[in-house]
C-alpha positions as CSV (number, residue, x, y, z in Angstrom):
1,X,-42.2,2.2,-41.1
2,X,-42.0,0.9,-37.7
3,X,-44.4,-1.3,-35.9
4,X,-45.7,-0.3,-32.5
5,X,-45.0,-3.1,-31.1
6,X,-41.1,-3.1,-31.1
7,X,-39.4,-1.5,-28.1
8,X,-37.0,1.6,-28.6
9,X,-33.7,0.6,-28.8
10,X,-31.4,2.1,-26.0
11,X,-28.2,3.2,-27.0
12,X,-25.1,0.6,-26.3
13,X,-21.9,1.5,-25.2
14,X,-19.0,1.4,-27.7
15,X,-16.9,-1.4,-26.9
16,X,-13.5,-1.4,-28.5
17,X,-11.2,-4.2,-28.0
18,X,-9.2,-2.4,-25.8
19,X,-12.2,-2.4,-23.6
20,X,-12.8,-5.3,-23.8
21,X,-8.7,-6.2,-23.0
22,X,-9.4,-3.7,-19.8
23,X,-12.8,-5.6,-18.2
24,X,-10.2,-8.9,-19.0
25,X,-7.7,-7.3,-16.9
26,X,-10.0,-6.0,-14.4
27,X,-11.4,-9.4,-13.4
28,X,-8.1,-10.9,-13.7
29,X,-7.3,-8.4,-11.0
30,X,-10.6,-8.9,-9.5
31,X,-9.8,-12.9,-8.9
32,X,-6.5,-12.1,-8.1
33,X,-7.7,-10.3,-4.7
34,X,-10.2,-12.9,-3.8
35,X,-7.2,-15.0,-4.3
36,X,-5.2,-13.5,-2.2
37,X,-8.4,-13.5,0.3
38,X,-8.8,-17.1,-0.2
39,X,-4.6,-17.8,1.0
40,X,-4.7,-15.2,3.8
41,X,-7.8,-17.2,5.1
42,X,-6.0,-20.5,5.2
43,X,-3.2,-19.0,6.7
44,X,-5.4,-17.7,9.5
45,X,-6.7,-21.9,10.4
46,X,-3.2,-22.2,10.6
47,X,-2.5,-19.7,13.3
48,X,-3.8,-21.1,16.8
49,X,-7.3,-19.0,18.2
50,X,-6.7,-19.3,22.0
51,X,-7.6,-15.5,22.9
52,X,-5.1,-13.6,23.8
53,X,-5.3,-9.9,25.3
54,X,-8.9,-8.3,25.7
55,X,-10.1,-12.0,24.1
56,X,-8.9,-11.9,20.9
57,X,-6.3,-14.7,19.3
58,X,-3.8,-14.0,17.1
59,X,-6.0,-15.2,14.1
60,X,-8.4,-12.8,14.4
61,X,-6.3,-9.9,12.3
62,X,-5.4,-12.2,9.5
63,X,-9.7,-12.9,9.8
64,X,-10.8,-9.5,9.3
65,X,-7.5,-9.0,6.4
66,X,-9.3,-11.9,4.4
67,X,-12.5,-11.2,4.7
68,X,-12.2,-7.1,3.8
69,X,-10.4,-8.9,0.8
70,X,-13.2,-11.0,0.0
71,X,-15.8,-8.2,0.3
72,X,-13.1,-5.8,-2.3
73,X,-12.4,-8.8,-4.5
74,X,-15.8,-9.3,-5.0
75,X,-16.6,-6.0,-5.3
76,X,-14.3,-5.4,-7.9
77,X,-15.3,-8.5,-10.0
78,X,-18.9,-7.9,-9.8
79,X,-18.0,-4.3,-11.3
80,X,-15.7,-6.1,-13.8
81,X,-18.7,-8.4,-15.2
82,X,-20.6,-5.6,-15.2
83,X,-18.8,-3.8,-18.0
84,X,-16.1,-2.8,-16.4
85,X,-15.2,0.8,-14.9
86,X,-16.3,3.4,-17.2
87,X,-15.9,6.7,-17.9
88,X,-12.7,6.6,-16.0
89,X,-10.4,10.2,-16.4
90,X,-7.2,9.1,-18.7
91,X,-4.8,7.8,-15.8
92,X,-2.2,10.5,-14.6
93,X,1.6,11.1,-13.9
94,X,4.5,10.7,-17.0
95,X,4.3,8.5,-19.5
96,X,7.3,6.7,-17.9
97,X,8.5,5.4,-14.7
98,X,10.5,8.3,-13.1
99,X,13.7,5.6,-12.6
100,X,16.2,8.1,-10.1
101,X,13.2,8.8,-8.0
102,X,12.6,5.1,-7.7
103,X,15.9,4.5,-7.0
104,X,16.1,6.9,-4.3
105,X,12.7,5.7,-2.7
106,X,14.1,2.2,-2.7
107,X,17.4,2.9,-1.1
108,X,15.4,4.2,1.9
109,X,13.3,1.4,2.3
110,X,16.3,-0.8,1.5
111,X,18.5,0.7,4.2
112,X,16.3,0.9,6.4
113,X,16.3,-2.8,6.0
114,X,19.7,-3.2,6.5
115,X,20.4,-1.1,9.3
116,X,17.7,-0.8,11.6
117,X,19.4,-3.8,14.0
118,X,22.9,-2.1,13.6
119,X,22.2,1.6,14.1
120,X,18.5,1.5,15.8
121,X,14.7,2.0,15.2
122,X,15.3,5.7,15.5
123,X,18.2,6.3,12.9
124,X,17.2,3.9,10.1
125,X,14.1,5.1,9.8
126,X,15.0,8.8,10.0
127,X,17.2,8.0,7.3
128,X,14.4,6.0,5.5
129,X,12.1,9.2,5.7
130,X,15.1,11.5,4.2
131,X,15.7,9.3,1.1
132,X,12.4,8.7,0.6
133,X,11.3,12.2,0.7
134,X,14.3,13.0,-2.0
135,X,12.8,11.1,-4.0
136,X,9.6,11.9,-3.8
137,X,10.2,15.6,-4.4
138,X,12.7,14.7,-7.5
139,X,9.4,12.5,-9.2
140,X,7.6,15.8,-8.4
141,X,9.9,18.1,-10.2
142,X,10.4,20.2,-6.8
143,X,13.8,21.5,-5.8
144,X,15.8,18.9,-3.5
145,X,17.4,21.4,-1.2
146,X,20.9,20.3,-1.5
147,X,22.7,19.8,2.0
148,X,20.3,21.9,3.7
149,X,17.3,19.8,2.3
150,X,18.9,16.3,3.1
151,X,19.6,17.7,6.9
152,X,16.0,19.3,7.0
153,X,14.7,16.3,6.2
154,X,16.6,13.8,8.5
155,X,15.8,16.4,11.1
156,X,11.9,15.4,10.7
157,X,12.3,12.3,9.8
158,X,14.2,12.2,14.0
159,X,11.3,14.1,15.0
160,X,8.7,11.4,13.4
161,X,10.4,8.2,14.5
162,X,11.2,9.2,18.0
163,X,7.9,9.7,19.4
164,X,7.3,6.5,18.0
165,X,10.0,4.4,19.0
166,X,9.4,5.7,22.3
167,X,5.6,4.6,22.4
168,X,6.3,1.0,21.3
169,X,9.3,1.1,23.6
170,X,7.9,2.5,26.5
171,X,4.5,2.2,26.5
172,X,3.7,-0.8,24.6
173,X,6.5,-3.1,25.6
174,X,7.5,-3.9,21.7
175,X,10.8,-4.7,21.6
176,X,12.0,-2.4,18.9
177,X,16.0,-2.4,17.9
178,X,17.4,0.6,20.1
179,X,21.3,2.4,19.7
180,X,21.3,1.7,23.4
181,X,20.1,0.2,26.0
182,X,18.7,2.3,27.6
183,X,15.1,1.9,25.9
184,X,15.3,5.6,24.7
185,X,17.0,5.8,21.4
C-alpha cells in the first residue's frame, strides 16, 4: 500500500555505460570548441584594430569566429550536462572509412596545394574539383565515367573557378596566382 503522500515516480532514462562514455565525449568535445574559442580570441588582441575599409580592422573576423564559437561550445556543453543528445538515429555511411575515395579527395586538395603558384588559380583548382568529385562519386558507389567523366569534370570544375578567379582578380583586386599575366587566367 502506498501512502498519499509520495510523489509518482517519473520514468528515468536508461543509461548504459556507453551513454554515459558518449555525454563524456560530448563535453570533451563541447570544451574542446570553447577552447578553440578561447585561442581564436587571443589571437584576435593580437592582431592590431585600426579600422580598415568601411571601419572595420582586421580583428573583427577572428571577433565574430570566437565568439559564434563560444555561443556553439556552450551550446553544446550545456546539452552535454544535460544528458547528452538523445534519441539520436544510429549514425550513417559504411562501417569503415572508404580509403580510395579518401585518397582521391586528398590528392585534389593536395595538388592543388602544390600547384596553384606553378600552373595558376584557374587550373589547380579545376583539377582540385575533378579529383575531388572522383572521389566523391567512388565513396558513393556511382559510376566514375572513365575518360569522358574525368574530362567532364575538369570541364566544370574550369567553368567554376574561372568566374571566380576573375572576380577576385578583376573586381576585387586579390592577387590570386594567374598562368599569365594578363590578370585573366
Amino acid at each position: 500500500m502506498t501512502q498519499a503522500s509520495e510523489s509518482p515516480q517519473l520514468p528515468q532514462p536508461a543509461h548504459s555505460a556507453h551513454s554515459s562514455h558518449s555525454v563524456a565525449l560530448q563535453v570533451l568535445l563541447a570544451l574542446g570548441v570553447l577552447a578553440v574559442a578561447a585561442l581564436l580570441a587571443y589571437g584576435a588582441t593580437q592582431i592590431p584594430s585600426e579600422a580598415g575599409y568601411a571601419g572595420i580592422g582586421p580583428n573583427f573576423l577572428p571577433w565574430v569566429v570566437a565568439a559564434a564559437l563560444l555561443v556553439c561550445g556552450g551550446l553544446l556543453l550545456r546539452q552535454a550536462l544535460t544528458g547528452g543528445f538523445q534519441d539520436l538515429d544510429e549514425a550513417s555511411g559504411a562501417p569503415r572509412a572508404d580509403w580510395h575515395a579518401w585518397a582521391w579527395v586528398s590528392a585534389g586538395v593536395l595538388a592543388n596545394a602544390a600547384l596553384i603558384e606553378h600552373i595558376g588559380f584557374v587550373l589547380s583548382c579545376a583539377l582540385c574539383f575533378m579529383l575531388a568529385v572522383r572521389g566523391l562519386r567512388i565513396a558513393e558507389g556511382k559510376p566514375t565515367g572513365g575518360l569522358m567523366g574525368l574530362l567532364r569534370d575538369a570541364a566544370i570544375g574550369l567553368l567554376l573557378a574561372a568566374p571566380v578567379y576573375w572576380l577576385f582578380a578583376q573586381l576585387l583586386a586579390v592577387n590570386l596566382p594567374g598562368l599569365t599575366d594578363t590578370g585573366w587566367i
